[in-house]
TORFI-988266 format. One record per atom (N, C-alpha, C): residue number from 0; chain; atom name; z, y, x. Coordinates in steps of 0.001 Angstrom, whole numbers, padded with zeros to 6 digits. Each point is the difference from the previous one (the first is absolute). Example, Ala and Ser with C-alpha at 12.3 -4.5 7.8 and 13.67 -1.06 7.14 Angstrom:
BEGIN
+-----+---+----+---------+---------+---------+
|   k | c |  a |       w |       v |       u |
+-----+---+----+---------+---------+---------+
|   0 | A |  N |  007800 | -005690 |  013190 |
|   0 | A | CA |  000000 |  001190 | -000890 |
|   0 | A |  C |  000000 |  001200 |  000900 |
|   1 | A |  N | -000720 |  001050 | -000350 |
|   1 | A | CA |  000060 |  001190 |  000820 |
|   1 | A |  C |  000730 |  001090 | -000770 |
+-----+---+----+---------+---------+---------+
! end
This chain:
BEGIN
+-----+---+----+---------+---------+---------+
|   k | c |  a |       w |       v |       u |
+-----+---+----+---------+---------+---------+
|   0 | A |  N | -023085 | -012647 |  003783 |
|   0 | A | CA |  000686 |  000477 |  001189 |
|   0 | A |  C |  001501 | -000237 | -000163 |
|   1 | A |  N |  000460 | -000138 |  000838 |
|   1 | A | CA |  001945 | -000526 |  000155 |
|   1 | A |  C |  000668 |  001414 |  000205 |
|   2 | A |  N |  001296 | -000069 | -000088 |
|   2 | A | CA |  000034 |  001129 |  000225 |
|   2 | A |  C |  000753 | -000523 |  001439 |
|   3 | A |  N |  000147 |  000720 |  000612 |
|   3 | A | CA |  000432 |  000121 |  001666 |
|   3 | A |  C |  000774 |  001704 |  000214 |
|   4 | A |  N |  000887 |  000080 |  001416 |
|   4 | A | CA | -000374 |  001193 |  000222 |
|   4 | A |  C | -000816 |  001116 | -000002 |
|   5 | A |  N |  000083 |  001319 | -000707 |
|   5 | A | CA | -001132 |  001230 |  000382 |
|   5 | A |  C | -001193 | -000598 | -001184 |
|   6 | A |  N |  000629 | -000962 | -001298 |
|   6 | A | CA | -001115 |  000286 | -000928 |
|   6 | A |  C |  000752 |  000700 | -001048 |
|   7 | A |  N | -000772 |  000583 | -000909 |
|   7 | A | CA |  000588 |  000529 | -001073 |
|   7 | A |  C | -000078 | -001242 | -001425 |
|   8 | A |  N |  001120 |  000521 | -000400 |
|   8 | A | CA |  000138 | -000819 | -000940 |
|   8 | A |  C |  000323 |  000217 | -001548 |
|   9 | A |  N | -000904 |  000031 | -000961 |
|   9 | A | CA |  000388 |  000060 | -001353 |
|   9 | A |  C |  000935 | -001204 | -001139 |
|  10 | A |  N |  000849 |  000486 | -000366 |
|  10 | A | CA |  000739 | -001126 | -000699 |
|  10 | A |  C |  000936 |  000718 | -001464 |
|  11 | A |  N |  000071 | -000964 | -000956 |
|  11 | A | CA |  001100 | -000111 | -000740 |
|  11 | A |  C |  001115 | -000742 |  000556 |
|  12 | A |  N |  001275 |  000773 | -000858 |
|  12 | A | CA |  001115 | -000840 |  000419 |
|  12 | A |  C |  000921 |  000821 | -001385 |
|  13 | A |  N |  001222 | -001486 | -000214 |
|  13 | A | CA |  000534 |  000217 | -000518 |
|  13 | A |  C |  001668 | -000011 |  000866 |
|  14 | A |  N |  000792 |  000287 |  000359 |
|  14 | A | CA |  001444 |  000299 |  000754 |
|  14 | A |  C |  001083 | -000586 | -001041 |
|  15 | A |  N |  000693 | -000474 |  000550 |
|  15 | A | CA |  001443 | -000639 | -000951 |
|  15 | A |  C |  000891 | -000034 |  000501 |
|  16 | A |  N |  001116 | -000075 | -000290 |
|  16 | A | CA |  001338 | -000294 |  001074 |
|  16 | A |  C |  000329 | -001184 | -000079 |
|  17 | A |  N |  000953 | -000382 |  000487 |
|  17 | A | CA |  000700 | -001211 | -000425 |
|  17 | A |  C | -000121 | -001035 | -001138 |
|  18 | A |  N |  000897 |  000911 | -001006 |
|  18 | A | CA |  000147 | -000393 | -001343 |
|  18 | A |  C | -001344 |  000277 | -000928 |
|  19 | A |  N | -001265 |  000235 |  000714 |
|  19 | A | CA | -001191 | -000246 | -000676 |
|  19 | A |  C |  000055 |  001515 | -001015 |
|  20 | A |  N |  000691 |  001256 |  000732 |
|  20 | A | CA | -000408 |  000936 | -000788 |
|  20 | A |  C | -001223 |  000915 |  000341 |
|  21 | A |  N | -000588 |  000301 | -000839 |
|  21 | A | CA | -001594 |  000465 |  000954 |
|  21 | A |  C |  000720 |  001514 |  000673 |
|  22 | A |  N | -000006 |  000830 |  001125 |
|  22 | A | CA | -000105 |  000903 |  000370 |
|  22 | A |  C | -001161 |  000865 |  000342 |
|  23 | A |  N | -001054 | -000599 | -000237 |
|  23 | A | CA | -001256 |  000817 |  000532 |
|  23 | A |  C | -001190 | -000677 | -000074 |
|  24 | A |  N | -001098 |  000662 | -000684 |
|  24 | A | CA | -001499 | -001357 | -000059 |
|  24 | A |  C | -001246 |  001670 |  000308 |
|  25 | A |  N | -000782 | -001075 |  000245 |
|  25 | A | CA | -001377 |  001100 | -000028 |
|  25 | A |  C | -000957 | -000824 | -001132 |
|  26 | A |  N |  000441 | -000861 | -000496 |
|  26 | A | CA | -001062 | -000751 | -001233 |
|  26 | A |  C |  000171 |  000907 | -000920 |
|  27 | A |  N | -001258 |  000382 | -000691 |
|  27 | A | CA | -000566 |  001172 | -001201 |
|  27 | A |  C | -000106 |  001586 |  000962 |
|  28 | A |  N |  000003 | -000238 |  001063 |
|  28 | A | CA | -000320 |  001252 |  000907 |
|  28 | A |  C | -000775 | -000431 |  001216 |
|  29 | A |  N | -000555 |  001136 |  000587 |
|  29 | A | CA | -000897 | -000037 |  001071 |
|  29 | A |  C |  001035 | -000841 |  001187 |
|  30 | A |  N | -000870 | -000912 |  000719 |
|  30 | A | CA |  000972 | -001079 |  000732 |
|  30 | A |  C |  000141 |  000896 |  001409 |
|  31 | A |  N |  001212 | -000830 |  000417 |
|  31 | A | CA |  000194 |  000327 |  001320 |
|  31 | A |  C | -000738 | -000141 |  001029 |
|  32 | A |  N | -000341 |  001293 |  000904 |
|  32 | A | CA | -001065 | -000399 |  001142 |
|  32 | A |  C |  001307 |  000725 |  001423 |
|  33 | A |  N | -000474 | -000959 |  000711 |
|  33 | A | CA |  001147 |  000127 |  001436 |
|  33 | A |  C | -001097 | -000389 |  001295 |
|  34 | A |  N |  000544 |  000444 |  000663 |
|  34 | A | CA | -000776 | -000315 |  001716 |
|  34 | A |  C |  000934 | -001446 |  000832 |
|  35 | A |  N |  000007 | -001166 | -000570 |
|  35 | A | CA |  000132 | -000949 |  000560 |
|  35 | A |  C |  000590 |  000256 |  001518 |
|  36 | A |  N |  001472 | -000081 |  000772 |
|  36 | A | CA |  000213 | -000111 |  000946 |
|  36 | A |  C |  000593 |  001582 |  000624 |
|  37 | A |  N |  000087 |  000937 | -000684 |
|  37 | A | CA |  000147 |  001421 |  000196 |
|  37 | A |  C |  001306 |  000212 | -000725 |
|  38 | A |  N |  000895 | -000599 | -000370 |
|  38 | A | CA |  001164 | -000089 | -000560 |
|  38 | A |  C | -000196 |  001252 | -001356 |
|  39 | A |  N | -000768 | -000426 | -000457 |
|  39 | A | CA | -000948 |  001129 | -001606 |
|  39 | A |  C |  001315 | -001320 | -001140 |
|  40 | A |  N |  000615 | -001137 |  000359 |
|  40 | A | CA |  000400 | -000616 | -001095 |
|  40 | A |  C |  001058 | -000690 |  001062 |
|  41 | A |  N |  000944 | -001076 | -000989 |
|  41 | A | CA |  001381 | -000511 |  000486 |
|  41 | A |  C | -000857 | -001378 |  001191 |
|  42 | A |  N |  000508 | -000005 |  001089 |
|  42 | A | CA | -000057 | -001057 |  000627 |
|  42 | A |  C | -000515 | -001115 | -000238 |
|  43 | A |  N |  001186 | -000836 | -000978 |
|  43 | A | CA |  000012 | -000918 | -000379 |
|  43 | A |  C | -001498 | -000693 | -000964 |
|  44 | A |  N |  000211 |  001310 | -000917 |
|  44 | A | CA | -001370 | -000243 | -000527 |
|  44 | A |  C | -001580 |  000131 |  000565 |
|  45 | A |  N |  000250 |  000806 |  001132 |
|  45 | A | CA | -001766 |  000187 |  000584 |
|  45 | A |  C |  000604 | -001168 |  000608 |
|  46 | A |  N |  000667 | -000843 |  000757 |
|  46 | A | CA | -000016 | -000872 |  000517 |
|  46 | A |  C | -000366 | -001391 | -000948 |
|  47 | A |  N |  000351 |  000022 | -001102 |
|  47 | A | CA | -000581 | -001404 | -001001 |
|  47 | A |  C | -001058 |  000308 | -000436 |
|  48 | A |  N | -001117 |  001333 |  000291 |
|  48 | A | CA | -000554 |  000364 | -000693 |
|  48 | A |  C | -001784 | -000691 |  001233 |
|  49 | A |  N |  000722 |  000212 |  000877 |
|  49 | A | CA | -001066 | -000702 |  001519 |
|  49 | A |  C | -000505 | -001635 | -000442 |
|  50 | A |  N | -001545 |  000414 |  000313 |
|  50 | A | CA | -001028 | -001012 | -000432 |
|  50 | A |  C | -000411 | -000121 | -001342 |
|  51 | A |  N |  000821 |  000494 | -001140 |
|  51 | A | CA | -000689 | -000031 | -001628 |
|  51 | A |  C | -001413 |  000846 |  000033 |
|  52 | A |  N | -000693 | -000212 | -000681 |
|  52 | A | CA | -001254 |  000276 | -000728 |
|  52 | A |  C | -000012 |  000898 | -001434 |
|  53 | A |  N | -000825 |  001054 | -000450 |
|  53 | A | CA |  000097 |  000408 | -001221 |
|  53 | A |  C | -000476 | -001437 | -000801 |
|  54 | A |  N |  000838 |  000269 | -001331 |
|  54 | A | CA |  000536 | -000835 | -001004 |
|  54 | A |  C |  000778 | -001069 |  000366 |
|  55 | A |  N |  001126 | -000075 |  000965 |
|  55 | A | CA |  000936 | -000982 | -000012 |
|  55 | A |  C |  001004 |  000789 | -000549 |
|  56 | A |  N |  001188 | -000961 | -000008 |
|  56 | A | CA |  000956 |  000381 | -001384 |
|  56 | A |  C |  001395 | -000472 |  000491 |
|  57 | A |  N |  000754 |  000617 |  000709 |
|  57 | A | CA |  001386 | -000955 |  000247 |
|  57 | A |  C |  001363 |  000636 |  000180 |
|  58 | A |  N |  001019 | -000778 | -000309 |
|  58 | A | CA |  001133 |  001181 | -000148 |
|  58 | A |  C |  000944 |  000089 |  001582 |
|  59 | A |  N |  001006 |  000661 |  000032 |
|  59 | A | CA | -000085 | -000377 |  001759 |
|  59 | A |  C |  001681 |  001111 | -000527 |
|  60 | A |  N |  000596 | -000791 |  000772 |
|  60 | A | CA |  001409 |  000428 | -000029 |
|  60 | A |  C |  000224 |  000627 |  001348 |
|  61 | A |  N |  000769 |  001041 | -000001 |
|  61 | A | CA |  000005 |  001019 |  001220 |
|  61 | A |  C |  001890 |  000234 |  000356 |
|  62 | A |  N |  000786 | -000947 |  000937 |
|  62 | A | CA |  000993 |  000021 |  000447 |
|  62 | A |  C |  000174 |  001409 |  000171 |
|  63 | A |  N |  001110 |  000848 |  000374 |
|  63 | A | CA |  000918 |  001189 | -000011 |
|  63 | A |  C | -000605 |  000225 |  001457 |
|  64 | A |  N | -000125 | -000617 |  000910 |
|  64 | A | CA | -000219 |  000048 |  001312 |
|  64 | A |  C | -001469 |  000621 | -000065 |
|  65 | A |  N | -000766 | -000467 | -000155 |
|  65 | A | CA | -001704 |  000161 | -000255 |
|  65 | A |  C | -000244 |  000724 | -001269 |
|  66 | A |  N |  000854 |  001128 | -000237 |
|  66 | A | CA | -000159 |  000677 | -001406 |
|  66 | A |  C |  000572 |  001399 | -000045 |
|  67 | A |  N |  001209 |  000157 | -000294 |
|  67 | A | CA |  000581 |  001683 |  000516 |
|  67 | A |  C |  001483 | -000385 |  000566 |
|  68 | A |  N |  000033 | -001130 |  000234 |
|  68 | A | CA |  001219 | -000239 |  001135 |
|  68 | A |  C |  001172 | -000121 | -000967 |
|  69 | A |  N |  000846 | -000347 |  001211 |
|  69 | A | CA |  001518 | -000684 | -000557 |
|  69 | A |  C |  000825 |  002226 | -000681 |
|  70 | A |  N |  000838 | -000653 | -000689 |
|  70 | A | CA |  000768 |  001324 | -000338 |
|  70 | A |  C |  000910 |  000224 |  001225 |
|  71 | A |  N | -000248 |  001508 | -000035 |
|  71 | A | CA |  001091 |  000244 |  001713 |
|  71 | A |  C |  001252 |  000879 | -000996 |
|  72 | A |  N |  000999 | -000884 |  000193 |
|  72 | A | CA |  001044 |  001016 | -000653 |
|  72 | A |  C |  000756 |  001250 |  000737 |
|  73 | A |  N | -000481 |  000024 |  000987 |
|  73 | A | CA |  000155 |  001647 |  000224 |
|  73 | A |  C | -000596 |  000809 | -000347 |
|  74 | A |  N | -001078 | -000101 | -000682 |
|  74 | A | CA | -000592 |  000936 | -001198 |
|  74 | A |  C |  000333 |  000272 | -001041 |
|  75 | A |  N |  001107 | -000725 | -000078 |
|  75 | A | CA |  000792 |  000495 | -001477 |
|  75 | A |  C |  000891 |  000262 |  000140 |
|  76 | A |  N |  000156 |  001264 | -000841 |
|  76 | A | CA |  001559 |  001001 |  000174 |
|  76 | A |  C |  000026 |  001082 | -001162 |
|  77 | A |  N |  001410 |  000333 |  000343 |
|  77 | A | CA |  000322 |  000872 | -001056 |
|  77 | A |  C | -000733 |  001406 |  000390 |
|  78 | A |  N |  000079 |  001058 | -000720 |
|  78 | A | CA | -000549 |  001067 |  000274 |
|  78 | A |  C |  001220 |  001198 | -000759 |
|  79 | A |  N |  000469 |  001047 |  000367 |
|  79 | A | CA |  000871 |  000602 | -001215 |
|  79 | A |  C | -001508 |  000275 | -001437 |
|  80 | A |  N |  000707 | -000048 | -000691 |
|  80 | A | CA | -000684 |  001072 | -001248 |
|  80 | A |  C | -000501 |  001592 |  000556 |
|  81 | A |  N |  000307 |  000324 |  000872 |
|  81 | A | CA | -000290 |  001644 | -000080 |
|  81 | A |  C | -000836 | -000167 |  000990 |
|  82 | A |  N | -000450 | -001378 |  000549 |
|  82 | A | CA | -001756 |  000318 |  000528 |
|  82 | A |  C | -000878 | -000016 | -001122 |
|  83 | A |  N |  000417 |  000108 | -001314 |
|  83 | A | CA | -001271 | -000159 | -001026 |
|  83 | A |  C |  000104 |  001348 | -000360 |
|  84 | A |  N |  000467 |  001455 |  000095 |
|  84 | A | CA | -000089 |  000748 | -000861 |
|  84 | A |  C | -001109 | -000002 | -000493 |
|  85 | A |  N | -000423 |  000659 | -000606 |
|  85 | A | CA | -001393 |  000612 | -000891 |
|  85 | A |  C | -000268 | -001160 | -000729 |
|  86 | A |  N |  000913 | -001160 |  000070 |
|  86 | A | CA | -000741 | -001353 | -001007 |
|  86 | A |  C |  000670 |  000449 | -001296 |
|  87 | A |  N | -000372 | -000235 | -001554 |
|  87 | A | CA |  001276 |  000008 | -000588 |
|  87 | A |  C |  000382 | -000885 | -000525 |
|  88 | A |  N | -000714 | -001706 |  000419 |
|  88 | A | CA |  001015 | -001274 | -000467 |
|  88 | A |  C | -001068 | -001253 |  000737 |
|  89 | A |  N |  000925 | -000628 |  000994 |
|  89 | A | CA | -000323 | -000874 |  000876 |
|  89 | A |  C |  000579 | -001032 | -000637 |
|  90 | A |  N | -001520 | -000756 |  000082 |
|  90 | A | CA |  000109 | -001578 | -000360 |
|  90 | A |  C | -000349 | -001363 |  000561 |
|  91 | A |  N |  000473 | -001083 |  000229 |
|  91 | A | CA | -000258 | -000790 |  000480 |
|  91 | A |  C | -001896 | -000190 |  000215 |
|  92 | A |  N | -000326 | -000387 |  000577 |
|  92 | A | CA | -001609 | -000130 |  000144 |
|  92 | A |  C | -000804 |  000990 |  000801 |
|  93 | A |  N |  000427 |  001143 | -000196 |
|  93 | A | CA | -000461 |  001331 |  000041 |
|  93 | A |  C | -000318 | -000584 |  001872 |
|  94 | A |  N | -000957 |  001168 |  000147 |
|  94 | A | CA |  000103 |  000183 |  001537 |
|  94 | A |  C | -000446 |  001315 |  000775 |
|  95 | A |  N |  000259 |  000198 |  000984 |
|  95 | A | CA | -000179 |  001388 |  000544 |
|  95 | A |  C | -000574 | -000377 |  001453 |
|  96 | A |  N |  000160 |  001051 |  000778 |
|  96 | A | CA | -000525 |  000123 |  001501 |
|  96 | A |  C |  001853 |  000977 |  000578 |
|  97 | A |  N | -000113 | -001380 |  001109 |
|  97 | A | CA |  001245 |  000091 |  000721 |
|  97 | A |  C | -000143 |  000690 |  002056 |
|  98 | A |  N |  000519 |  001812 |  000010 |
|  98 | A | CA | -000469 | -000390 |  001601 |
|  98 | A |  C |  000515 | -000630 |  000863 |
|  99 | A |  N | -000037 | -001303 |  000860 |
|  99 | A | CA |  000778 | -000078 |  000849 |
|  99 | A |  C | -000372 |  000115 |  001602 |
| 100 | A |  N |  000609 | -000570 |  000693 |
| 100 | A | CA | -000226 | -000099 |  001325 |
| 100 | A |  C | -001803 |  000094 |  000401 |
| 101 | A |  N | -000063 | -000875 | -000437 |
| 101 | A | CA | -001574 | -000820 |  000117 |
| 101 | A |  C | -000987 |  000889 | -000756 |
| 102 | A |  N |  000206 |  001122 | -001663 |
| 102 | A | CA | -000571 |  000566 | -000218 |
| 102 | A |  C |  000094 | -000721 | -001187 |
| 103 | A |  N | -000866 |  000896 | -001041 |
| 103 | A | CA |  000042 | -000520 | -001600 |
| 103 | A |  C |  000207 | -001801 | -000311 |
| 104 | A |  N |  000877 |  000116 | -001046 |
| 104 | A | CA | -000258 | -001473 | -000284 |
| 104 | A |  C |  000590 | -000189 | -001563 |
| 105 | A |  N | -000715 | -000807 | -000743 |
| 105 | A | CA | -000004 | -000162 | -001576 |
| 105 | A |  C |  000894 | -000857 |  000159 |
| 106 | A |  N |  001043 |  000644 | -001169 |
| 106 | A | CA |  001391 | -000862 | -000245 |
| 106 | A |  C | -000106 | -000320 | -001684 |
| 107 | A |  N |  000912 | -001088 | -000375 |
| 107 | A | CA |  000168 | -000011 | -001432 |
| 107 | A |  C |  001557 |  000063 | -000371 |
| 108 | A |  N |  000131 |  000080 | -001073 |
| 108 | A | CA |  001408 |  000320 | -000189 |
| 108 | A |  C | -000034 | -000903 | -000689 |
| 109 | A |  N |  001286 | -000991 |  000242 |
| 109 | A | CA |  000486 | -001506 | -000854 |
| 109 | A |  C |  001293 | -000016 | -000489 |
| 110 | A |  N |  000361 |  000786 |  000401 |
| 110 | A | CA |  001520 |  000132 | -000833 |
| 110 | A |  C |  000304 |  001970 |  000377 |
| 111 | A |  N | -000021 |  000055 | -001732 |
| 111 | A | CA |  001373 |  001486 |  000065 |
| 111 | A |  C |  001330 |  000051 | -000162 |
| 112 | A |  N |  000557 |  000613 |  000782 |
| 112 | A | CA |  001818 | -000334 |  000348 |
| 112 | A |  C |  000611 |  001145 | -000365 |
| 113 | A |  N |  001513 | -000228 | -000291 |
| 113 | A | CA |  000559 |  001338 |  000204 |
| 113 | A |  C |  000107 |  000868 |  000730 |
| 114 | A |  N | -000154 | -000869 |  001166 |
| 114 | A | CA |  000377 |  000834 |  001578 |
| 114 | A |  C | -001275 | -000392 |  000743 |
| 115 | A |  N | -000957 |  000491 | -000580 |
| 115 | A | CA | -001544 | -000152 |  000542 |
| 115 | A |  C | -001110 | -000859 | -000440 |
| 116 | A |  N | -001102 |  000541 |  000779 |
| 116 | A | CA | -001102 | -001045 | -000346 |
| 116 | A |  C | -000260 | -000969 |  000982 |
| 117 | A |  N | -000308 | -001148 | -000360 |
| 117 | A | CA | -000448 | -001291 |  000949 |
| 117 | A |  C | -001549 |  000208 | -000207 |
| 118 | A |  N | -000417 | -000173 |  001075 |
| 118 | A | CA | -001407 |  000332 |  000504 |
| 118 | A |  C | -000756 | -001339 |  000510 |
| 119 | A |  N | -001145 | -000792 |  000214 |
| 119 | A | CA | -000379 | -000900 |  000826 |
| 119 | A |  C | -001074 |  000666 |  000335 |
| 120 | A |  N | -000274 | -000070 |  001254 |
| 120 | A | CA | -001461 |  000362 |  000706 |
| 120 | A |  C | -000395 | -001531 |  000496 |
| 121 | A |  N |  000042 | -001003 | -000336 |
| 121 | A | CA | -001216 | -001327 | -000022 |
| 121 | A |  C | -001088 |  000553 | -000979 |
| 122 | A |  N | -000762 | -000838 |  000182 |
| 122 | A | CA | -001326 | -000125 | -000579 |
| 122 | A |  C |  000323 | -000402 | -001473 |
| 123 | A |  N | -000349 | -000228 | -000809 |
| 123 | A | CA |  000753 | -000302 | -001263 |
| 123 | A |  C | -000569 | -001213 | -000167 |
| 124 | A |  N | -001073 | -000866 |  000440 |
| 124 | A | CA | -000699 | -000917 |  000130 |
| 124 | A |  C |  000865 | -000990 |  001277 |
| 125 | A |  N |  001146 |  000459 |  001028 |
| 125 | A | CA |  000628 | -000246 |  000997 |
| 125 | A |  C |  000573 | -001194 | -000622 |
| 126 | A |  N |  000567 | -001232 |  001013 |
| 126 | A | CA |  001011 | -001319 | -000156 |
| 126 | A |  C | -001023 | -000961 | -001078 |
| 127 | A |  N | -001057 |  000484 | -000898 |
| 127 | A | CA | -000408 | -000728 | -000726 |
| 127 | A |  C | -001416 | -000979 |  000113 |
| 128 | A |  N |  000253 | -001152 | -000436 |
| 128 | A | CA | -001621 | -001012 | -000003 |
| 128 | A |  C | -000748 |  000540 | -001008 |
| 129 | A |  N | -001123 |  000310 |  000586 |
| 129 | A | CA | -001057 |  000877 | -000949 |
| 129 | A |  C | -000991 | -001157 | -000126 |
| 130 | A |  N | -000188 | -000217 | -001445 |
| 130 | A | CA | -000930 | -000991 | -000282 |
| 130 | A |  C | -001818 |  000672 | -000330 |
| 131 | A |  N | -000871 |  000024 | -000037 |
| 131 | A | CA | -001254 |  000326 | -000103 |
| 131 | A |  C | -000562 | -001088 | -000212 |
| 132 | A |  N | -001295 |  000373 | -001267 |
| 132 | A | CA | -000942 | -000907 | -000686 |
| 132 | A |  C | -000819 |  001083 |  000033 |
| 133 | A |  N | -001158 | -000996 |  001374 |
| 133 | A | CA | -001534 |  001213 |  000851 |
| 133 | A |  C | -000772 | -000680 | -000756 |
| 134 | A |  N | -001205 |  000879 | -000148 |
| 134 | A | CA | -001513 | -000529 | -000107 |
| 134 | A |  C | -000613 |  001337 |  000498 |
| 135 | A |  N | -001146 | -001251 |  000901 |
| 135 | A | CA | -000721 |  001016 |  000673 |
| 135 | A |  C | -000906 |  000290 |  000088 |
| 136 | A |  N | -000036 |  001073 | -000321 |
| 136 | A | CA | -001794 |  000430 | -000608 |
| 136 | A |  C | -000861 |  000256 |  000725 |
| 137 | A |  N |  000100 |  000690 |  001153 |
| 137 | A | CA | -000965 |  000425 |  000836 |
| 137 | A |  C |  000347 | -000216 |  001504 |
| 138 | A |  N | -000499 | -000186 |  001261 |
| 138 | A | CA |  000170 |  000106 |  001250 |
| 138 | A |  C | -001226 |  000660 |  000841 |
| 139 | A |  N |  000150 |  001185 |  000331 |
| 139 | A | CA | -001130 | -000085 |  001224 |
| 139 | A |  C |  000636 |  000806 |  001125 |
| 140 | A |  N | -000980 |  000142 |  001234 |
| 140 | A | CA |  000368 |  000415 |  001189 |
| 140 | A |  C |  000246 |  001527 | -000038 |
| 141 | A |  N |  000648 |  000478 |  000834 |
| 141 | A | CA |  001058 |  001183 | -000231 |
| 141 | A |  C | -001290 |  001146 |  000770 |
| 142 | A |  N |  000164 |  001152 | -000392 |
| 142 | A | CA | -000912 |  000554 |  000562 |
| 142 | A |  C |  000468 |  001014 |  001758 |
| 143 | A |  N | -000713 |  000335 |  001050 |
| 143 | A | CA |  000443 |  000709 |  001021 |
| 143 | A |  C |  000968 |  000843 | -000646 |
| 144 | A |  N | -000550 |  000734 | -000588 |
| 144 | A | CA |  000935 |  000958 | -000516 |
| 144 | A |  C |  001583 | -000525 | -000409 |
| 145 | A |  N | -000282 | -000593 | -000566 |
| 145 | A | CA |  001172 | -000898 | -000883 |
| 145 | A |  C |  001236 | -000359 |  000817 |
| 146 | A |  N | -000470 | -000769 |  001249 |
| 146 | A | CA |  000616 | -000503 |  000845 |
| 146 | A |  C |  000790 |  001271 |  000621 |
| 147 | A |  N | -000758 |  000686 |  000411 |
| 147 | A | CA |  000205 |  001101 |  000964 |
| 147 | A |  C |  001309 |  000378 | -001025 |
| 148 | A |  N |  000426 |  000321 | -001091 |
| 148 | A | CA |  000555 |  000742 | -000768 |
| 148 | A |  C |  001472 | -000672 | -000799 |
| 149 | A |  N | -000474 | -001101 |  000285 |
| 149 | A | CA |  000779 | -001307 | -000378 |
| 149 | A |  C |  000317 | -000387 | -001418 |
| 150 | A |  N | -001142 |  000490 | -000626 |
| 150 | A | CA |  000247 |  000160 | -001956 |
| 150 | A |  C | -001661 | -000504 | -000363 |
| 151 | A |  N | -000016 | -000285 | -000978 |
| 151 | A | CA | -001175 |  000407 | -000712 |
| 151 | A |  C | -000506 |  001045 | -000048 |
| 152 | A |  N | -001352 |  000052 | -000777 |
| 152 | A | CA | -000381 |  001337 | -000392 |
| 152 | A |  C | -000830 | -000284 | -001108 |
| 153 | A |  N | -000402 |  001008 | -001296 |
| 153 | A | CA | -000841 |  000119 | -000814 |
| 153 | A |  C |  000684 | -001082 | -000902 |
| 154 | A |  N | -000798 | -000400 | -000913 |
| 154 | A | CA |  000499 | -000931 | -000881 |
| 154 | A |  C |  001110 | -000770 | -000486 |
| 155 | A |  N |  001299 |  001095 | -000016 |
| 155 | A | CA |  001267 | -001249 | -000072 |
| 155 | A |  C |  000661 |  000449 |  001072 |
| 156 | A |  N | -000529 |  000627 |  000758 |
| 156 | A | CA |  000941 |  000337 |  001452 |
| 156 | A |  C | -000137 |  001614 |  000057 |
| 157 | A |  N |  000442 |  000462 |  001229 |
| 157 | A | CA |  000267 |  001176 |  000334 |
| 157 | A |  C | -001436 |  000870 | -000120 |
| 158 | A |  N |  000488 |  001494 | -000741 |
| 158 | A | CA | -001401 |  000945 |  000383 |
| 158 | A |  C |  000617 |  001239 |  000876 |
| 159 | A |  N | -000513 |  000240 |  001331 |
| 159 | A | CA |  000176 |  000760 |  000925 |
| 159 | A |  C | -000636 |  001762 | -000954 |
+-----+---+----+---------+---------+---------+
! end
């Protein structure tokens, strides 16, 4: 079976950036299962992922556009220090939950300053070509339920 829209899909993958550093694999763990077409994964990739078969094998580079988008630099800003009370030592990497306008949103902190913290709320995956090396193990048709819900279920996917 291919995979198409509204099938589910089991796979390994290995994630890299650019410079070929791995950021993320499911090889030596239970593989990834997603609902094909339900935005369950990045664009780019359910889109190279249309028509393969379990056991094909291919790597597929995922532009900034078709992935977590370009960096919006109005998401980055200073913050004073005395929105952290209760921390007792803020470090680059770290991240929290920011409220704004729109409602919660996960920030990271990339630089500590004298006169504040610099914050980014992009995606941390944002501006970058995400490389992936798939193999695909399994494909079948998505169940009513499934669809209706827009996830998997049971095995690898969601338990209600």
């Amino acid at each position: 079976m291919q995979i198409t829209e509204n099938t589910v899909v089991s796979m390994h993958y290995t994630l890299t950036d650019e410079q070929g550093q791995e950021l993320d694999s499911s090889v030596g763990q239970e593989p990834l299962v997603f609902l094909s077409g339900a935005q369950n994964i990045i664009d780019g990739l359910d889109k190279a992922l249309q028509g393969k078969v379990a056991g094909d094998k291919l790597a597929v580079s995922v532009a900034p556009e078709d992935g977590y988008g370009a960096v919006h630099q109005e998401l980055i800003q200073k913050v004073p220090t005395e929105n952290f009370q209760g921390v007792d030592e803020i470090q680059v990497g770290m991240q929290f939950m920011a409220q704004t306008p729109g409602g919660q949103q996960p920030v990271t902190v990339i630089a500590v300053e004298d006169d504040g913290i610099m914050l980014d709320g992009n995606h941390p995956l944002a501006g970058k070509t995400l490389n992936f090396d798939v193999e695909i193990i399994d494909v079948r048709v998505a169940l009513a339920e499934e669809l209706e819900h827009g996830h998997v279920h049971g095995a690898g996917g969601h338990h209600h």
